[in-house]
C-alpha positions as CSV (number, residue, x, y, z in Angstrom):
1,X,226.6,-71.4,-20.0
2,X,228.0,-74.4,-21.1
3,X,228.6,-74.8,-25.0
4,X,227.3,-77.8,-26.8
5,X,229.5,-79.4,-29.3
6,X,227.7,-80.5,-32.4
7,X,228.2,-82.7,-36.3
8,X,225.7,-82.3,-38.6
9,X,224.9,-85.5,-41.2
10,X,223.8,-83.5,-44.1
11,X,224.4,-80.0,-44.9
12,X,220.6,-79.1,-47.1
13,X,218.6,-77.0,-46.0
14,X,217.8,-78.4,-42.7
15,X,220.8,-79.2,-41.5
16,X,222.5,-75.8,-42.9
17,X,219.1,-74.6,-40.8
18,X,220.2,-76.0,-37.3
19,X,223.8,-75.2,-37.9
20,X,223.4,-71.8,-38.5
21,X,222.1,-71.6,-34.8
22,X,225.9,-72.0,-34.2
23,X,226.8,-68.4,-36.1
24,X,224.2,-66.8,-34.2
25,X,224.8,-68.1,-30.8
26,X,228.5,-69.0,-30.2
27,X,228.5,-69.4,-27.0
28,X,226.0,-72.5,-27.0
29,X,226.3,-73.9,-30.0
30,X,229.6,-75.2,-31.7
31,X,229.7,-76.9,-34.9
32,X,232.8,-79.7,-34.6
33,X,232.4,-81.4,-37.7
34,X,230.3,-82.3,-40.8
35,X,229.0,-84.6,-43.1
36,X,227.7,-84.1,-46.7
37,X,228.0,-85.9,-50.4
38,X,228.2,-82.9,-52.5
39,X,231.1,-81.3,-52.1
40,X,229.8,-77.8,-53.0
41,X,227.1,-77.8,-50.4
42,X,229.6,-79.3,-47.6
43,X,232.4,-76.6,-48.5
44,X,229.9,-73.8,-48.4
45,X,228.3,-75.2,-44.6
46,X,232.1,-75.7,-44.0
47,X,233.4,-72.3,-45.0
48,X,230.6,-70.5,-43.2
49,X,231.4,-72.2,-40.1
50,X,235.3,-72.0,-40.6
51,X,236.0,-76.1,-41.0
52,X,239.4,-77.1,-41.3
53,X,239.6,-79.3,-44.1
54,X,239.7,-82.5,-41.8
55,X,237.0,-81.9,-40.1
56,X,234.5,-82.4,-43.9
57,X,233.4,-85.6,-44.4
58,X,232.0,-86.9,-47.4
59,X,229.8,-89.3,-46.0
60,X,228.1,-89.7,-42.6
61,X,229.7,-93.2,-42.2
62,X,233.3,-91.5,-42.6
63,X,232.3,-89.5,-39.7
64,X,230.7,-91.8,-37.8
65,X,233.8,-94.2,-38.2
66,X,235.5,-91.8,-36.2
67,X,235.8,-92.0,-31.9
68,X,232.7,-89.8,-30.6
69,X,233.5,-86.4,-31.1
70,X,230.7,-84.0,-30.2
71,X,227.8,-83.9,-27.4
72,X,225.2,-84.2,-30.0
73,X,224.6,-85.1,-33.8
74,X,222.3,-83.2,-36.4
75,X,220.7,-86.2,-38.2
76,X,219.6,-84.0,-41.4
77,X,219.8,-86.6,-44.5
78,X,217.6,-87.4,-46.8
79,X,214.2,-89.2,-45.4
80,X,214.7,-92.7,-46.1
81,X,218.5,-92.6,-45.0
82,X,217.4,-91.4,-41.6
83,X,217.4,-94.6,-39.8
84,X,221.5,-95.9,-40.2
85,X,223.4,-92.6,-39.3
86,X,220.9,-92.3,-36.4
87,X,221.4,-95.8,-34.8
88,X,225.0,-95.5,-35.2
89,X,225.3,-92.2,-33.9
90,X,223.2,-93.5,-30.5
91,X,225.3,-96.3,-30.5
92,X,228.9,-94.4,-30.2
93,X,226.7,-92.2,-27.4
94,X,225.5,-89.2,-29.3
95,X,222.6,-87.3,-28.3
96,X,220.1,-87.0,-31.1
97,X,218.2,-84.2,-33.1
98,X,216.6,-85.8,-35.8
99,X,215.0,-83.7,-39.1
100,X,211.4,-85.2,-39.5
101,X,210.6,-87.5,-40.3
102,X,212.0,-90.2,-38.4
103,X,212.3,-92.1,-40.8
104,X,209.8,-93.6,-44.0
105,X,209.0,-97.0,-42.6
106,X,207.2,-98.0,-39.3
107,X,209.4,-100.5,-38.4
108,X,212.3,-98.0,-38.6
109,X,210.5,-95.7,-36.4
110,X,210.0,-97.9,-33.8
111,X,213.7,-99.2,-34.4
112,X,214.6,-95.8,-33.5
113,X,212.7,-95.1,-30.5
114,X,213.8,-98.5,-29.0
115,X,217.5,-97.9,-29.5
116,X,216.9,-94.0,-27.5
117,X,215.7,-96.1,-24.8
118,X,218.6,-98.9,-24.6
119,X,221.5,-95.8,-25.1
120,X,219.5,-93.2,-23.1
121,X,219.8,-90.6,-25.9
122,X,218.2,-87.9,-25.5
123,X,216.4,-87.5,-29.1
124,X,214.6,-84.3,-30.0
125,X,212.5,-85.1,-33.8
126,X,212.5,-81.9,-34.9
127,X,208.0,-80.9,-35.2
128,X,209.4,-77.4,-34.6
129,X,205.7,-75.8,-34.7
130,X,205.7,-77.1,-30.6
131,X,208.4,-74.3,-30.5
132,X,206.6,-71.6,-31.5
133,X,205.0,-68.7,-30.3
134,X,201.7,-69.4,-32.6
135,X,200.8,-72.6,-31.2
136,X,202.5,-72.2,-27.8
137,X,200.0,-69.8,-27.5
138,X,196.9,-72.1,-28.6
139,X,198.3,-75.0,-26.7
140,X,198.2,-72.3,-23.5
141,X,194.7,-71.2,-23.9
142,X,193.8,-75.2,-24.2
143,X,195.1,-76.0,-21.3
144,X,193.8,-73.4,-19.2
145,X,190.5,-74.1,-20.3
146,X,189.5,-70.9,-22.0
147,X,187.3,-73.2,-24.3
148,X,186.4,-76.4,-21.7
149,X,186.8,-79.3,-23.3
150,X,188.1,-79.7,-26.9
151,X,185.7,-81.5,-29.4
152,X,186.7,-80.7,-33.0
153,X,189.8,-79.6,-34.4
154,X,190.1,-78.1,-38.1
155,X,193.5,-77.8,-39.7
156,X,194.3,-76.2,-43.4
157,X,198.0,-76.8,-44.2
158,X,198.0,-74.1,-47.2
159,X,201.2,-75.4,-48.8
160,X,201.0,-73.0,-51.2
161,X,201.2,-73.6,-55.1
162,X,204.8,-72.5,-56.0
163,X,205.9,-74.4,-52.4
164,X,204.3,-77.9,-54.2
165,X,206.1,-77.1,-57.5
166,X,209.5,-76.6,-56.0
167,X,209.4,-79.5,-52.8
168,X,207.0,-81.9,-54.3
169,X,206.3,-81.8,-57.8
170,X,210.0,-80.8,-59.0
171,X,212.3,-81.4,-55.5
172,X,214.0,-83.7,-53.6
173,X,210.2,-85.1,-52.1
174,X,208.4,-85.7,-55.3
175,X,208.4,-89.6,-55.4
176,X,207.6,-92.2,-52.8
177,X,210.3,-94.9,-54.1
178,X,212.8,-92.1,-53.1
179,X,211.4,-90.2,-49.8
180,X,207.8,-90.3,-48.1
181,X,204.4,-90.1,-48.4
182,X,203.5,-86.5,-48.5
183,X,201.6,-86.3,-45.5
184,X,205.1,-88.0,-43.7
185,X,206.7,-85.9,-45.5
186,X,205.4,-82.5,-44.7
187,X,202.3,-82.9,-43.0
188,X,203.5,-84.8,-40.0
189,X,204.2,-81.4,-38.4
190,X,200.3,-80.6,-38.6
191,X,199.2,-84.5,-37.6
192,X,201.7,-83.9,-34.4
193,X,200.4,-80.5,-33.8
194,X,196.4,-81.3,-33.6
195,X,198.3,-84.5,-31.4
196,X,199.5,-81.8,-29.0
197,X,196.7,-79.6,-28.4
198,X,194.2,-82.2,-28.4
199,X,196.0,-84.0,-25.4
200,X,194.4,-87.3,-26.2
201,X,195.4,-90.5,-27.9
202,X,194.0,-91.2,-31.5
203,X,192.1,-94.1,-31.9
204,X,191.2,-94.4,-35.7
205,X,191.6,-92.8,-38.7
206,X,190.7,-92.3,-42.1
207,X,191.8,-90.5,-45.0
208,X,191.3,-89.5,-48.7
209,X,194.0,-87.6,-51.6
210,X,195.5,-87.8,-54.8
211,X,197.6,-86.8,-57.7
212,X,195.7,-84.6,-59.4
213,X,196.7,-81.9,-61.2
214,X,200.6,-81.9,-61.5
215,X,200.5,-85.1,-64.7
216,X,201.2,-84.5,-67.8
217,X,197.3,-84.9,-68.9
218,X,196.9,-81.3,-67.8
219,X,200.1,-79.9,-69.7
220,X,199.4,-77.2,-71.4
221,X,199.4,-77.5,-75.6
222,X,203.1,-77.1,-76.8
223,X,204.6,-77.5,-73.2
224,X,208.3,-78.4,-73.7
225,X,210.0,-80.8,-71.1
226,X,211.7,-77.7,-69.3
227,X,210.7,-74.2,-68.8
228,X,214.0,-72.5,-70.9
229,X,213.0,-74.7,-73.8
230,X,210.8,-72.1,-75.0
231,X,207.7,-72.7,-73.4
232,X,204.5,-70.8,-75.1
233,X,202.8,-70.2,-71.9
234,X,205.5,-68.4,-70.3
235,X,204.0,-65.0,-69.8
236,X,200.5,-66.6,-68.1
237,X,201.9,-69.7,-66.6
238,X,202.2,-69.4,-62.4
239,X,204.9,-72.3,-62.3
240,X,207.4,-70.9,-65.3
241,X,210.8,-71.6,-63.2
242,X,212.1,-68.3,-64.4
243,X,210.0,-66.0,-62.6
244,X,210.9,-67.7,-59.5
245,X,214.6,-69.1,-60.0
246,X,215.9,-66.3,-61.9
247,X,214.7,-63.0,-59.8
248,X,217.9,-61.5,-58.5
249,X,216.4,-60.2,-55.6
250,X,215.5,-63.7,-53.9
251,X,218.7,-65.1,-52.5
252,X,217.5,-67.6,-49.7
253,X,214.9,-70.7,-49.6
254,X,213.5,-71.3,-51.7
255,X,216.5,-70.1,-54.6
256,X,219.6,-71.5,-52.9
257,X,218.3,-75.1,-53.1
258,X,218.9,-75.3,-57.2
259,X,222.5,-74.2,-56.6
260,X,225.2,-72.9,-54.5
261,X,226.0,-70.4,-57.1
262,X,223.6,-68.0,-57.5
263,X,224.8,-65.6,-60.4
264,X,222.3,-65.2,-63.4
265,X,224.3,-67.4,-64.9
266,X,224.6,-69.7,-62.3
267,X,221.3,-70.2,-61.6
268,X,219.9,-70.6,-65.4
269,X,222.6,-73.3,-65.7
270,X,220.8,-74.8,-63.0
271,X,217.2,-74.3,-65.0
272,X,218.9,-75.6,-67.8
273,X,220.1,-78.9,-66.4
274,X,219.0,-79.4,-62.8
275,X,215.3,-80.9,-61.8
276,X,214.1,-77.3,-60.6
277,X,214.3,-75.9,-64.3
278,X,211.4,-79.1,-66.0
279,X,207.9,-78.4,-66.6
280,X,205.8,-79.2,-63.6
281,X,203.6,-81.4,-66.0
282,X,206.2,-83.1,-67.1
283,X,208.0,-84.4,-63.9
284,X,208.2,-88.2,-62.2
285,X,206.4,-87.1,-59.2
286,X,203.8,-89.3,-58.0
287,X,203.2,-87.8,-54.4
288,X,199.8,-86.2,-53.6
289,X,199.0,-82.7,-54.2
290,X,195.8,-82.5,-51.8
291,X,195.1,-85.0,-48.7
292,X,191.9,-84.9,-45.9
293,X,192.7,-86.9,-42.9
294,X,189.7,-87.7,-40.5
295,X,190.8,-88.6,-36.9
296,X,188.7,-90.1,-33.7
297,X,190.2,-89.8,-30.5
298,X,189.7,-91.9,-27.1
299,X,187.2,-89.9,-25.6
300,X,185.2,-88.7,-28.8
301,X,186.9,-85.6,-29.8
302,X,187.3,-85.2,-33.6
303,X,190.0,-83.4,-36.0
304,X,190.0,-83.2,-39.7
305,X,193.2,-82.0,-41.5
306,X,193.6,-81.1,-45.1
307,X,196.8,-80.6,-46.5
308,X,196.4,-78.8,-50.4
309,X,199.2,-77.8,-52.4
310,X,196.7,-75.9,-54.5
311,X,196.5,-72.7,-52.3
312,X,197.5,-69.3,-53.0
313,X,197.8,-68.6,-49.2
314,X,201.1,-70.0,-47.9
315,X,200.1,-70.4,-44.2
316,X,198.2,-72.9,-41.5
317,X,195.0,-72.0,-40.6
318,X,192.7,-74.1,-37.9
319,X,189.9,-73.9,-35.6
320,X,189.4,-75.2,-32.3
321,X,186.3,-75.7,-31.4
322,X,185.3,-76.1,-27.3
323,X,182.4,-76.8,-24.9
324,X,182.9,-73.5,-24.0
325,X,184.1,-71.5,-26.5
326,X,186.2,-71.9,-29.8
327,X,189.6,-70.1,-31.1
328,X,190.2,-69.3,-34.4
329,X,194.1,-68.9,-35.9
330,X,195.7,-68.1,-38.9
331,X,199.5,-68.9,-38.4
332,X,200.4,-66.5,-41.5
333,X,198.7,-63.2,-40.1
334,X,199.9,-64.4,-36.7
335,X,196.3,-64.0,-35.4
336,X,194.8,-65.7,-33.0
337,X,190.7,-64.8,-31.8
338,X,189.5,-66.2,-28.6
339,X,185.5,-66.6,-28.8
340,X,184.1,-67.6,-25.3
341,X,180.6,-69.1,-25.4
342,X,178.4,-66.0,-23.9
343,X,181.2,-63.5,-24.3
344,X,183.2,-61.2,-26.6
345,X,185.8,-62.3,-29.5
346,X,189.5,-60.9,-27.9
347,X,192.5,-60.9,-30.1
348,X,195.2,-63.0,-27.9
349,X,198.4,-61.1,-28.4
350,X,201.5,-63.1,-29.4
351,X,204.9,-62.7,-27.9
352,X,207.2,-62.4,-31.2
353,X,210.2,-61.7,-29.5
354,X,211.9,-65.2,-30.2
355,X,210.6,-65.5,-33.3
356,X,213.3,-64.5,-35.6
357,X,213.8,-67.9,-37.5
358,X,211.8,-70.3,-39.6
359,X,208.8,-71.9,-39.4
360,X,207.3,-69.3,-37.3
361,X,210.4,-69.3,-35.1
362,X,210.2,-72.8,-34.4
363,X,213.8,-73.6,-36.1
364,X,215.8,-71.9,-33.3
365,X,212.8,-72.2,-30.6
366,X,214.1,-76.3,-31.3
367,X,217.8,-75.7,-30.6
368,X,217.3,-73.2,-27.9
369,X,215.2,-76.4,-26.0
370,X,217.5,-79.1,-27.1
371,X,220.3,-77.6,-26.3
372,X,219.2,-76.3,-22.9
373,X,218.2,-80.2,-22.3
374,X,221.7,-81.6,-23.1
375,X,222.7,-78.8,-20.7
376,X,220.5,-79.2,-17.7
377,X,218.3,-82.7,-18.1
378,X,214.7,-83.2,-18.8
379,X,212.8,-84.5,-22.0
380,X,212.1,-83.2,-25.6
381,X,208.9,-82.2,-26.1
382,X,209.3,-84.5,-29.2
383,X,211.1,-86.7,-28.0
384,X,211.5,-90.0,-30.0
385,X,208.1,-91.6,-27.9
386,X,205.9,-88.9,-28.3
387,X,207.1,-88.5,-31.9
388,X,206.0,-91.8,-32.8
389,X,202.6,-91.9,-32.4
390,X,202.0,-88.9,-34.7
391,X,204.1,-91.3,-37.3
392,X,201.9,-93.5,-37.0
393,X,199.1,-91.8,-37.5
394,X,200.7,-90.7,-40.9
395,X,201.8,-94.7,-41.9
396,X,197.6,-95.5,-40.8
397,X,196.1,-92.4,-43.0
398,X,198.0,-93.8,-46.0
399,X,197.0,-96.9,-45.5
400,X,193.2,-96.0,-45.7
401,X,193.9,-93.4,-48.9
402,X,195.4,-96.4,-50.7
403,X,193.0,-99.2,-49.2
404,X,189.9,-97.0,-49.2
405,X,189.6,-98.1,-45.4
406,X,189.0,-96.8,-41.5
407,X,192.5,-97.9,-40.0
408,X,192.0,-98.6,-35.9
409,X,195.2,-97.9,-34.0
C-alpha cells in the first residue's frame, strides 16, 4: 500500500483529528509537515507526530511558500480563512481535504470548486456522516427501495446544551463577523446528509431561528461576568464551567480545547482568563441557538430539519418517510427500525466494526476514502461539486431567516 504524505493547516481539533489517522495507521498516512499560530497547540501536534523543528510552521503561508512537499494538504483553519491556504495549496498541486465548511461566503465556495476543476485536485470537504456506518446504512435501504420512493424527510440535530455553551455561545463559532452562520457552521453536515439520501436536487427553501436564550436578559440575578467569579447559582446552574472544565476525569474534546495543559491548575487558569471560563449570559455570541429549515425538492419530496442547541439528548435523530414504508433512526442509540407498509418493524443491524472514531466513525471513515482515492483514482463522495450545493442551501436558509422569505434555488 502506498503511503500518502500529508501537511496539515491548522492543528485544532480538526486538523489534530485527521492527523491523528497518521499515528494510527503508519503505513498510509504520514504527516510531513505543519502549520499552526499558537505555538503550544503546533508543538503538542508536532511532538506527537515527532516533527523536527523545521518542519513547524507558524503560519500556513510559511508553508505554503515552500516547493510542494506532500501528496495532499489538511485545510483545517478557522472558517472564514478557508478559502486562501486552499487556492494556494491547489495551485502548487496539492490534493485537497477541506474541514467544512468550505468556506463562509458563496462566492468563495464556488471560487473553490472552480479552481478543483482548473488544477484537477482531487478535493474531499470533509461531511464525514457520508462515512459512517449510521447513515451508510440508511442511504442503503433508500436505494434498494425498502421504502419506494422517498417523500418526507425529518431531521433533529440534538446539539446538545453543554455542546452550544462550549462551540457556540462561549467557543471559537459564537459570532458571525468571526466564523459562520450556525447552520454553515454545524448544520451543513445534516443539510448534506438529507441531500444524500434524498437523491434529488432542492428547489426552494425556507427557514426560521434565533437567538434566544443565551443573552444577557435571561442571566440569572447576581450572575458575575465569569463562572470563578463567584457565581450564586453555581450549585443549580447546568452551564457553571467548573463542572465541566475542571472534572479530572475528562481529558479529551471537549476539555482539551480551553488548553493544552490540563492540570487543575492549568485548566482553572484557563476558566480564569480564557473565553470557556465567562458566563454563558454574558458572552458576544450572536449565532442562533435553535433553526427549522423547510426544503422542496424537484420532484415534490419534502425535508424539514431542526437544529436546537436546547436539547438534553446529544444525538441526530430523523425519519424517512416512503411510498412504501418509512425508517426510523436515532444516530446516538445506533438504531435503525425498518417499517414496511403491510409488514413487520425489523431492527436493521449496523456493522460497527470501523467505527472506532468520531462522529459516528466518520472522522477516519473520511481518511480511509480519501486516502484510498489519492491512491487508486475515483471521486470524493464530497467532493468540492457535490459539496456545494448543500452550501448553498445553507447561504439560501439564512437568507429567508433574516429576510422572512421562500428563497428559489
Amino acid at each position: 500500500m502506498k503511503q500518502i504524505t500529508a501537511v496539515v493547516l491548522g492543528a485544532g481539533s480538526r486538523g489534530s483529528t485527521y492527523a491523528s489517522y497518521a499515528k494510527e495507521h503508519p503505513e498510509e498516512l504520514r504527516i510531513v509537515a505543519i502549520a499552526e499560530p499558537r505555538q503550544d497547540r503546533r508543538d503538542q501536534l508536532a511532538d506527537s507526530l515527532g516533527l523536527p523543528q523545521e518542519a513547524r510552521y507558524a503560519t500556513w503561508q510559511e508553508l505554503l511558500a515552500q516547493p510542494p512537499m506532500a501528496d495532499c494538504a489538511f485545510v483545517c483553519t478557522l472558517d472564514d480563512d478557508h478559502t486562501a491556504p486552499a487556492l494556494k495549496a491547489m495551485d502548487l498541486g496539492y490534493h485537497l481535504l477541506l474541514e467544512k465548511p468550505m468556506s463562509n461566503k458563496e462566492e468563495e465556495c464556488r471560487s473553490i470548486v472552480q479552481k478543483a476543476k482548473e488544477t484537477g485536485c482531487k478535493l474531499a470537504v470533509c461531511h464525514v456522516l457520508r462515512y459512517t456506518p449510521f447513515y451508510m446504512t440508511l442511504k442503503a435501504l433508500i436505494d434498494e427501495g425498502c421504502i419506494g420512493e422517498v417523500t418526507t424527510i425529518n431531521q433533529i440535530e440534538n446539539v446538545g446544551y453543554w455542546h452550544q455553551a462550549h462551540s457556540f455561545v462561549r467557543g471559537n463559532w459564537r459570532t458571525l463577523r468571526e466564523t459562520s452562520p450556525m447552520l454553515l457552521q454545524k448544520s451543513c453536515h445534516d443539510i448534506d446528509i438529507i441531500l444524500w439520501l434524498m437523491g434529488k436536487n432542492c428547489k426552494r427553501v425556507q427557514s426560521f431561528g434565533s437567538l434566544r436564550h443565551f443573552t444577557s436578559k435571561n442571566a440569572p440575578k447576581g450572575a458575575p461576568l465569569r463562572c470563578l467569579d463567584g457565581c450564586p447559582h453555581a450549585e443549580t446552574c447546568p452551564y457553571y464551567a467548573p463542572k465541566l472544565y475542571l472534572d479530572m476525569t475528562r481529558t479529551g474534546w471537549p476539555v482539551d480545547v480551553i488548553t493544552t495543559d490540563l492540570s487543575e491548575a492549568g485548566r482553572r487558569k484557563a476558566l480564569e482568563e480564557g473565553p470557556y471560563g465567562r458566563c454563558v449570559y454574558h458572552c458576544d455570541n450572536d449565532v442562533v441557538d435553535r433553526q427549522v429549515v423547510n426544503m422542496e425538492f424537484e420532484d415534490g419530496a419534502l425535508a424539514t430539519f431542526t437544529m436546537t442547541g436546547l436539547s438534553a439528548d446529544f444525538s441526530r435523530q430523523l425519519k424517512i418517510f416512503g411510498t412504501k414504508g418509512q425508517i426510523q433512526a436515532d444516530m446516538g442509540t445506533k438504531e435503525i427500525v425498518l417499517h414496511p407498509f403491510g409488514g413487520e418493524k425489523r431492527l436493521i443491524p449496523l456493522d460497527m466494526a470501523q467505527a472506532t472514531s468520531g462522529h459516528g466513525g466518520g472522522d477516519f471513515g473520511i481518511m480511509r476514502d480519501f486516502l484510498n482515492i489519492l491512491r487508486n483514482g475515483g471521486e470524493s463522495r464530497t467532493g468540492a461539486t457535490i459539496s456545494l450545493q448543500s452550501h448553498l442551501i445553507c447561504f439560501a436558509a439564512e437568507r429567508s431567516r433574516t429576510q422572512n422569505t421562500v428563497i428559489p434555488l
